[in-house]
C-alpha positions in Angstrom: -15.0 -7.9 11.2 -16.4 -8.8 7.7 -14.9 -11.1 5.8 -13.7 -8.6 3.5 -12.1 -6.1 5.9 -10.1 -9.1 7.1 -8.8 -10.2 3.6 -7.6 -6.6 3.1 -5.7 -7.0 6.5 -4.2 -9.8 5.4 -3.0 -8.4 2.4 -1.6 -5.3 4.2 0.4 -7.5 6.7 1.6 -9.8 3.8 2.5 -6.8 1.7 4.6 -4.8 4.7 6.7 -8.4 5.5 7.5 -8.4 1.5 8.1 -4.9 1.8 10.8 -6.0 5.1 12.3 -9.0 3.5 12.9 -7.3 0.6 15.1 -4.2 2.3 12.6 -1.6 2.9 12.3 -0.5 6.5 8.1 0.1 7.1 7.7 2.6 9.7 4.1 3.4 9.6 0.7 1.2 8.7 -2.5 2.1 8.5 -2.1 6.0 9.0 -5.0 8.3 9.1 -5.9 11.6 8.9 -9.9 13.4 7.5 -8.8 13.1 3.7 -8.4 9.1 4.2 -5.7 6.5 5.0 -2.1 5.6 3.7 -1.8 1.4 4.0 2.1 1.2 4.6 5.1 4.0 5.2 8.3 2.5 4.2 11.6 3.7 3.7 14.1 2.3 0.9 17.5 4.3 0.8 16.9 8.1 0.6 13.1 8.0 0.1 10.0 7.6 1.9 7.7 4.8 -0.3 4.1 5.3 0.2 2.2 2.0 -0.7 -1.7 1.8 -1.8 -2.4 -2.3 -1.1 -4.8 -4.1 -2.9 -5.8 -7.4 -2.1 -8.5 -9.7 -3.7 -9.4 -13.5 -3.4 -9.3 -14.2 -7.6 -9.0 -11.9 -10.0 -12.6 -12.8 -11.4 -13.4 -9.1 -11.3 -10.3 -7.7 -12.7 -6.6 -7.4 -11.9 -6.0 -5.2 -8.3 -3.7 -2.5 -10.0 -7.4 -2.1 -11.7 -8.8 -0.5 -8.9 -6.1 2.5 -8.7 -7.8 5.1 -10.3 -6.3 8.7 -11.4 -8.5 10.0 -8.5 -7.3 7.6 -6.1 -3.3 8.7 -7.3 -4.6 12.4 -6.4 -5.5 11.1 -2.9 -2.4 9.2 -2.5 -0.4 12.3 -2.5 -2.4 14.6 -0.7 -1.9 12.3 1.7 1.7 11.5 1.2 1.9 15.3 1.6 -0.3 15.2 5.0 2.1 12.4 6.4 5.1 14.3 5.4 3.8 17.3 7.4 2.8 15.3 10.6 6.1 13.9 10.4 8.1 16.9 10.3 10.5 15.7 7.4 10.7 16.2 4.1 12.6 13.3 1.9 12.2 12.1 -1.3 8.7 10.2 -1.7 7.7 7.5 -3.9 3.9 6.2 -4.6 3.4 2.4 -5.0 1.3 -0.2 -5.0 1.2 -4.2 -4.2 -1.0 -6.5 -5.2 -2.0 -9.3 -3.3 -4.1 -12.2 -4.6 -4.9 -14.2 -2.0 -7.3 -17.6 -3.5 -8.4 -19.5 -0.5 -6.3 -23.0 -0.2 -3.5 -21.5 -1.7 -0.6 -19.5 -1.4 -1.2 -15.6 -2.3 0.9 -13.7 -4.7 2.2 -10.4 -4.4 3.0 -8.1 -7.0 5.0 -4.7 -6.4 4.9 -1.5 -8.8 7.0 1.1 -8.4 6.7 4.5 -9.1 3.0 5.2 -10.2 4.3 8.8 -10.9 
């Protein structure tokens, strides 16, 4: 796995146990389907969070929340939409989006936004 590919993994695990310690329930990670992939399914009291996770090693290049474009929003909820339907429930649904910077020999932070809609 490139080096890369396991930094984003990282941040995805890191970003679901914040999402767990901090009262959300995750119930799905890493869900696919042919229009692309949803990081982490989480619940939080009546509504079904969707979370785009963005992970970098500095922020040398820009900020993470950066790299959430309006086309990748679009995406996010065709897909929420998708994972709704496979799921065979309809709730409330919420797009987020953490941010992990992880700089090698230190500890990574995480930022969470809420609502990007």
């Amino acid at each position: 796995m490139a080096a890369k590919d396991e930094l984003g993994r990282r941040g995805e695990t890191l970003a679901a146990d914040y999402l767990s310690a901090n009262g959300y329930r995750v119930i799905d990670r890493n869900w696919r389907c042919r229009d692309g992939e949803i990081d982490v399914v989480a619940e939080q009291g009546d509504e079904t969070v969707f979370v785009e996770v963005k992970t970098r090693s500095s922020t040398d290049f820009g900020h993470p929340f950066e790299a959430i474009t309006l086309g990748k929003l679009r995406r996010m909820r065709r897909l929420a939409m998708a994972w709704c339907v496979q799921a065979g429930g309809w709730r409330r649904i919420r797009l987020d989006a953490i941010a992990v910077i992880a700089r090698p020999g230190t500890r990574p932070s995480i930022e969470h936004l809420e609502r990007l809609t």
